[in-house]
DONUVO-508040 format. One line per 3 residues: number of its first residue (from 1); for each residue x, y, z of C-alpha. Coordinates in Angstrom, 2 decimals. Layout:
N
NUM = X/Y/Z | ...
This chain:
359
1 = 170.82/161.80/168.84 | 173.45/162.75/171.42 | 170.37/163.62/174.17
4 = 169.56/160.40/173.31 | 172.28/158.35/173.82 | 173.38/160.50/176.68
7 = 170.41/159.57/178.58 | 170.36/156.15/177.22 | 173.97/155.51/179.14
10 = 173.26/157.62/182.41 | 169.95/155.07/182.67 | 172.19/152.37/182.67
13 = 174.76/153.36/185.11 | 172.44/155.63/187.59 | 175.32/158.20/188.54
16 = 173.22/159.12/191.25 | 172.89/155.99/193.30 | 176.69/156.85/193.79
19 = 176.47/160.66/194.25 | 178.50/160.68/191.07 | 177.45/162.82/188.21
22 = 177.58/162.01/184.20 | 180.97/161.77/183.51 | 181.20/164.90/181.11
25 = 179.81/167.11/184.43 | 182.40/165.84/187.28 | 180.27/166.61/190.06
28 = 179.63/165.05/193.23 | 176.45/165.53/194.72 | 177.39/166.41/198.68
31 = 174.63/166.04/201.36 | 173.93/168.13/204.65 | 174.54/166.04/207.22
34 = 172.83/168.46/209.93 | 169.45/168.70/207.89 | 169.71/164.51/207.51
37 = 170.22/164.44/211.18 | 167.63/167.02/212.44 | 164.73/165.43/209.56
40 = 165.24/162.15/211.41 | 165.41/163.34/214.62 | 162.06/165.50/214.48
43 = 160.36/162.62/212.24 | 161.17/160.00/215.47 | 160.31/162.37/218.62
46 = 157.13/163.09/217.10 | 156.17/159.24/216.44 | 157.41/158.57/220.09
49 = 155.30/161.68/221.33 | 152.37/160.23/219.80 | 152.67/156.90/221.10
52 = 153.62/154.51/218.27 | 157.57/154.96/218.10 | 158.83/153.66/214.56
55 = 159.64/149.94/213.58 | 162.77/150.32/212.83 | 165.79/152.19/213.85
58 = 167.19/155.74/214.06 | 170.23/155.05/212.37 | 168.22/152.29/209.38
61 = 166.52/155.47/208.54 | 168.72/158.07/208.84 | 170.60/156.11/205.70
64 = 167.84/155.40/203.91 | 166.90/158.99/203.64 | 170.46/160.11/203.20
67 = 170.40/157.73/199.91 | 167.30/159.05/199.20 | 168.26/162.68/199.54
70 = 170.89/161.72/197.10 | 169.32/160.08/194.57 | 166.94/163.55/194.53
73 = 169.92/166.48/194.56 | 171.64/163.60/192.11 | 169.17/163.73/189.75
76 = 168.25/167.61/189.77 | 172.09/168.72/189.33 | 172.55/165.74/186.42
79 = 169.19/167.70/184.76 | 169.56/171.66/185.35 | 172.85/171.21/184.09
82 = 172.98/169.11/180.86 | 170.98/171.78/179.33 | 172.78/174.73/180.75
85 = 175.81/173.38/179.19 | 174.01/172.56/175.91 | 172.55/176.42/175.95
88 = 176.36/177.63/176.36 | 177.84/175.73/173.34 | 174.63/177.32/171.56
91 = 175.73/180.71/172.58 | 179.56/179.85/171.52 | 177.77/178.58/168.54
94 = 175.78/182.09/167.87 | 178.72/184.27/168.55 | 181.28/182.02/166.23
97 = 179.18/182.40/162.96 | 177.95/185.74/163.91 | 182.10/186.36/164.08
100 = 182.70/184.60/161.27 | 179.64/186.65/159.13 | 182.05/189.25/158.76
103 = 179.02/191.74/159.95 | 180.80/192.92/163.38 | 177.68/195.15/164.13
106 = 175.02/192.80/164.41 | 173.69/189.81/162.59 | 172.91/190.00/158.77
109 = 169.24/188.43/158.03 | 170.38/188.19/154.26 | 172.85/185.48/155.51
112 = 170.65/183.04/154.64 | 173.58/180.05/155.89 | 174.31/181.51/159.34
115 = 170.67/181.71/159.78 | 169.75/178.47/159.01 | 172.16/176.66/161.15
118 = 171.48/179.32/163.71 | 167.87/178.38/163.84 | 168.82/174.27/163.58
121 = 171.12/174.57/166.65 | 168.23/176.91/168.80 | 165.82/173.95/167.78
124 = 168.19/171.16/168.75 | 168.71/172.63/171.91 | 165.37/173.04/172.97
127 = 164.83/168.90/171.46 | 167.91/168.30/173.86 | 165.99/170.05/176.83
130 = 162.96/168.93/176.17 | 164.35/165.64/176.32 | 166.26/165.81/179.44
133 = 163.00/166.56/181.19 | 160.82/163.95/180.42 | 164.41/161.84/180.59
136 = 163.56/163.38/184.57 | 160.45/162.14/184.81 | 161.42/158.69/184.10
139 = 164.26/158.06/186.40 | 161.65/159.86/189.14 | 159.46/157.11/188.59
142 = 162.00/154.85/188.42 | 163.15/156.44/192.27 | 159.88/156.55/193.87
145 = 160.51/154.37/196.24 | 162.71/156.32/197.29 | 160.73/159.50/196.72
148 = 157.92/158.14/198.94 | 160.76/157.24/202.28 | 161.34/161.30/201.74
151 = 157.79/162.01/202.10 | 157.16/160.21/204.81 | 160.02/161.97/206.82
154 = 158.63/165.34/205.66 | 155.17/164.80/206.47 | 155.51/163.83/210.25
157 = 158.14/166.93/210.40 | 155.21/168.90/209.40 | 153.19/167.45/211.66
160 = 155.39/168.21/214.25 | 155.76/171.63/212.86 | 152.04/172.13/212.89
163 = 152.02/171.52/217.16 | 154.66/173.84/217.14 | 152.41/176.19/215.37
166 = 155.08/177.06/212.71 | 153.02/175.20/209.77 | 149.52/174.80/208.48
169 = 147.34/171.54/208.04 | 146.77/172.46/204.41 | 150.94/172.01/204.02
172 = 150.61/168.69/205.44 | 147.46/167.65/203.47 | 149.31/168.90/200.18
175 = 152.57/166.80/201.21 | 150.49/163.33/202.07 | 148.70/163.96/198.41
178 = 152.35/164.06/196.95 | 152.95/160.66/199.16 | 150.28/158.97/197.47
181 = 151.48/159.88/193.98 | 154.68/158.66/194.23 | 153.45/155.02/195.91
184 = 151.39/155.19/193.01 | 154.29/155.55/190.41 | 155.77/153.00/191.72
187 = 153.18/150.78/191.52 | 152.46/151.99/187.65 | 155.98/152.53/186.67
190 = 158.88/150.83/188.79 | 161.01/148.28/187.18 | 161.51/146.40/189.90
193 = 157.66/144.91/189.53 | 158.69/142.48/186.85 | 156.05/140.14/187.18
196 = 152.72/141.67/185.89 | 150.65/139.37/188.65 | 152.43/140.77/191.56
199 = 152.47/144.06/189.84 | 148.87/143.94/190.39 | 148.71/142.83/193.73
202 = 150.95/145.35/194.86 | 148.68/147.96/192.95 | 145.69/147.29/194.23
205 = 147.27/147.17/197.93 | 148.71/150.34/197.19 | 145.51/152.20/196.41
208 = 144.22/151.04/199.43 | 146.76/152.66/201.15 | 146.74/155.68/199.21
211 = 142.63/155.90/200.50 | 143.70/155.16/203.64 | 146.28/158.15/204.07
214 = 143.64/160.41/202.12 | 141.16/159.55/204.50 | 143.74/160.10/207.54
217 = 144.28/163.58/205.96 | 140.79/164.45/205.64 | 140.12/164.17/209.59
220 = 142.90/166.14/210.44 | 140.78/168.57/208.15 | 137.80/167.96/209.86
223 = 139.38/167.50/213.17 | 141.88/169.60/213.65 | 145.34/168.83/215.76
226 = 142.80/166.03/217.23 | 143.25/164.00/213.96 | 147.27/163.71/213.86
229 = 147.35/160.51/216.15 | 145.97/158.63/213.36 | 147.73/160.39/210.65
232 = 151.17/159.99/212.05 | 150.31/156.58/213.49 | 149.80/155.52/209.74
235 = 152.82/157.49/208.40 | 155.00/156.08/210.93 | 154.11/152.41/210.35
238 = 154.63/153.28/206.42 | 158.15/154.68/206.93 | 159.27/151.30/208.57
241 = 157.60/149.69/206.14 | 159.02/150.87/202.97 | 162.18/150.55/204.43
244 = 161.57/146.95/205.05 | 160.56/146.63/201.74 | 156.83/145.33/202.56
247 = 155.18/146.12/199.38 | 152.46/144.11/200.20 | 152.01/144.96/203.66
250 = 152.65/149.04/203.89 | 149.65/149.41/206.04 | 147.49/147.30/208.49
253 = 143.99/147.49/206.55 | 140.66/145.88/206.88 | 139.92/143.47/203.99
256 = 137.16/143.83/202.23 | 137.72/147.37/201.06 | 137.08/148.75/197.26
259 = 140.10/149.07/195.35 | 138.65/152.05/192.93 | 140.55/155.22/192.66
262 = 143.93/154.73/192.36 | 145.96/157.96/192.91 | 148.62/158.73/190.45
265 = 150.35/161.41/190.04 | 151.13/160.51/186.32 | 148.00/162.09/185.26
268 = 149.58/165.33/186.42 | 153.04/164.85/184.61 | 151.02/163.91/181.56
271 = 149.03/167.38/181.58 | 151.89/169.21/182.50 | 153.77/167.83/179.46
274 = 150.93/168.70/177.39 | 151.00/172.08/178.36 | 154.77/172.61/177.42
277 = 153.84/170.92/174.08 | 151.54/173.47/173.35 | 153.66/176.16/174.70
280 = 156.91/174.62/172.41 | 154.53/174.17/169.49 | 153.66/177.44/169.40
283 = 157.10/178.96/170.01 | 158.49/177.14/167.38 | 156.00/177.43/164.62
286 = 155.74/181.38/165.25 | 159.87/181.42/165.25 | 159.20/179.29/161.74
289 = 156.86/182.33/159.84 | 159.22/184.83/161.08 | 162.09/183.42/159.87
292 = 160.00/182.20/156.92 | 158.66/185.71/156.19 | 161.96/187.70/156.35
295 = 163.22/185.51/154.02 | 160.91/186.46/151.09 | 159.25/182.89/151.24
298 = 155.14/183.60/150.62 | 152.60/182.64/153.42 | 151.23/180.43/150.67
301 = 154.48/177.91/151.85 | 155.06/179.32/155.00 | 152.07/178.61/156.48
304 = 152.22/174.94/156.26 | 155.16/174.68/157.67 | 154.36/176.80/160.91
307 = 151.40/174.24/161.08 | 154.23/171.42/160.96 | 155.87/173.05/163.93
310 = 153.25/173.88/165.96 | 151.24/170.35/165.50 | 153.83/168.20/164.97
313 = 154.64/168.36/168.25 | 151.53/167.18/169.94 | 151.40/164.02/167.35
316 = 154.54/162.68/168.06 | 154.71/163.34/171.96 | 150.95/164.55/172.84
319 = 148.98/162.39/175.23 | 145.68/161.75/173.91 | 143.77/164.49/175.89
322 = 145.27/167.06/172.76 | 143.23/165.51/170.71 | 145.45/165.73/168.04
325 = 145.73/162.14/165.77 | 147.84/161.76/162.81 | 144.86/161.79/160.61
328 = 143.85/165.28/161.99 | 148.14/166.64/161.07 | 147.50/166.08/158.10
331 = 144.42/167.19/157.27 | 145.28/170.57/159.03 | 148.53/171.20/156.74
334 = 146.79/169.09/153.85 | 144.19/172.25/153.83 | 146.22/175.13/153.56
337 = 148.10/173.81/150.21 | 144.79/172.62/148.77 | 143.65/176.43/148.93
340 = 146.55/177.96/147.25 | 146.49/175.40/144.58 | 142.73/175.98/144.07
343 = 143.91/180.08/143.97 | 146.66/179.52/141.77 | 144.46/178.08/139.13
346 = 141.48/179.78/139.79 | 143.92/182.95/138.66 | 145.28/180.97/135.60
349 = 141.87/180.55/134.26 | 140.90/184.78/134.69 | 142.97/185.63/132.06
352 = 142.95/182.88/129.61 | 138.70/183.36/129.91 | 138.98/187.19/129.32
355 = 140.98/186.62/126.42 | 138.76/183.95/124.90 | 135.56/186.45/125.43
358 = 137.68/189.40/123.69 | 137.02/190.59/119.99
């Protein structure tokens, strides 16, 4: 509940569009003004080396990307440390009722209260973690704008990296792919696109774009250092772009052209979160027998339970591609209990028939 509502305030205030951190962490996030500086720099000799200097000017985009900078380090301080501070009050936590157990040595499993709200503070932490991180992945989405002004930067440093011979064309085909996910997210995901008509439009320009840039990328494959004038040319004219706020205009493109195969880079957040379902699942429902089993409770009961943990999980948070509906919960922990009961009385009858066939 406190994750929450935590997360529920620091969406309405963005701390980060100020540099400013939550309130209860008073940290200010504090930029390198050299590595703004030399970015920029690098990002407009390289566009005025290949012939199509930028739209707009030095100084428009060396504050765009220092806001943009910020609203990244912002965001990664406000979530690596929220749960590094709720992990130390868990270890206060710990150490306090392990204190207060009177066993000095180590902890006592037969303490059946200090275990219990032992293991109900390890899962709320990890429920408060877990939380924070997809609470990340939302107020990415919610930045990509932003996100995709840092890309472009980076990408035409690589390319000017990769004349220099100190970087490789796969770097800069792996850093336009991450430029096309986060136009895409913004397209899918920003709030900004109110109106679902123009949310479309700007869509399907978008994946145009994005199969432009891939396409730009894939001759500089083919090509070699021949293909960057069209690469950078396109990058280039995107920076200005996006700074100019030209959602419906990012690129120059013929008309005419399919708009199939929209790049996100959702579809890789949602397996990713998936897989750390699974991985929690499991955690928690093997944490759940042990804990179960040293207590003297019987498989018989225990094992549902594990089952609650481990699918529970995956119902309530699980995309689709689990395959796990709520139909399918129950009938998994629905199974277990039907056995025992059909044991249990299957063992009732035994005796009651031997004694009915005796003399």
């Amino acid at each position: 509940m406190y994750a929450h509502l935590a997360i529920r305030v620091i969406t309405t205030s963005s701390p980060w569009e100020k540099g400013r951190i939550y309130p209860i962490l008073p940290l200010k996030v504090r930029v390198d003004e050299g590595f703004i500086r030399r970015r920029v720099r690098r990002a407009v000799a390289v566009s005025r080396a290949n012939g199509t200097p930028l739209t707009v000017s030095q100084q428009s985009i060396s504050h765009h990307f220092r806001r943009a900078r910020v609203t990244y380090d912002g965001i990664t301080s406000l979530t690596s440390s929220l749960p590094l501070l709720a992990q130390l009050l868990l270890v206060g936590f710990t150490g306090y009722h392990l204190y207060k157990s009177g066993d000095h040595k180590g902890f006592n499993p037969e303490n059946l209260y200090n275990l219990s709200l032992i293991f109900g503070a390890l899962l709320s932490w990890l429920a408060f973690s877990y939380r924070i991180l997809r609470a990340r992945e939302e107020w990415r989405r919610k930045t990509a704008d932003q996100e995709a002004l840092r890309s472009c930067i980076y990408v035409l440093h690589l390319c000017g990296e990769v004349v220099r011979g100190e970087a490789k064309i796969l770097e800069v085909e792996a850093a336009v792919m991450t430029l096309c996910g986060e136009l895409g997210d913004f397209s899918s995901n920003s709030p900004a696109l109110s109106d679902p008509r123009r949310k479309e439009n700007v869509a399907a320009h978008i994946s145009l774009v994005q199969q432009e840039l891939i396409e730009s990328s894939g001759v500089l494959l083919s090509e070699g250092f021949s293909g960057l004038a069209r690469l950078i040319e396109r990058v280039g004219t995107l920076l200005g772009r996006l700074i100019e706020q030209r959602w419906l205009g990012l690129l120059d493109l013929p008309a005419g052209v399919s708009t199939e195969g929209v790049t996100l880079s959702s579809e890789e957040q949602v397996d990713r979160r998936d897989a750390w379902i699974v991985i929690a699942g499991s955690m928690l429902a093997a944490i759940g027998l042990g804990a179960a089993v040293s207590m003297g409770v019987p498989l018989v009961a225990a094992v549902p339970a594990a089952l609650v943990f481990l699918l529970g999980p995956a119902t309530l948070w699980g995309s689709k591609r689990l395959g796990v509906s709520p139909r399918d919960f129950l009938a998994s922990v629905r199974m277990p209990i039907n056995e025992a009961n059909a044991g249990a009385s299957q063992q009732q009858a035994t005796p009651s028939s031997q004694s009915s066939t005796a003399p």
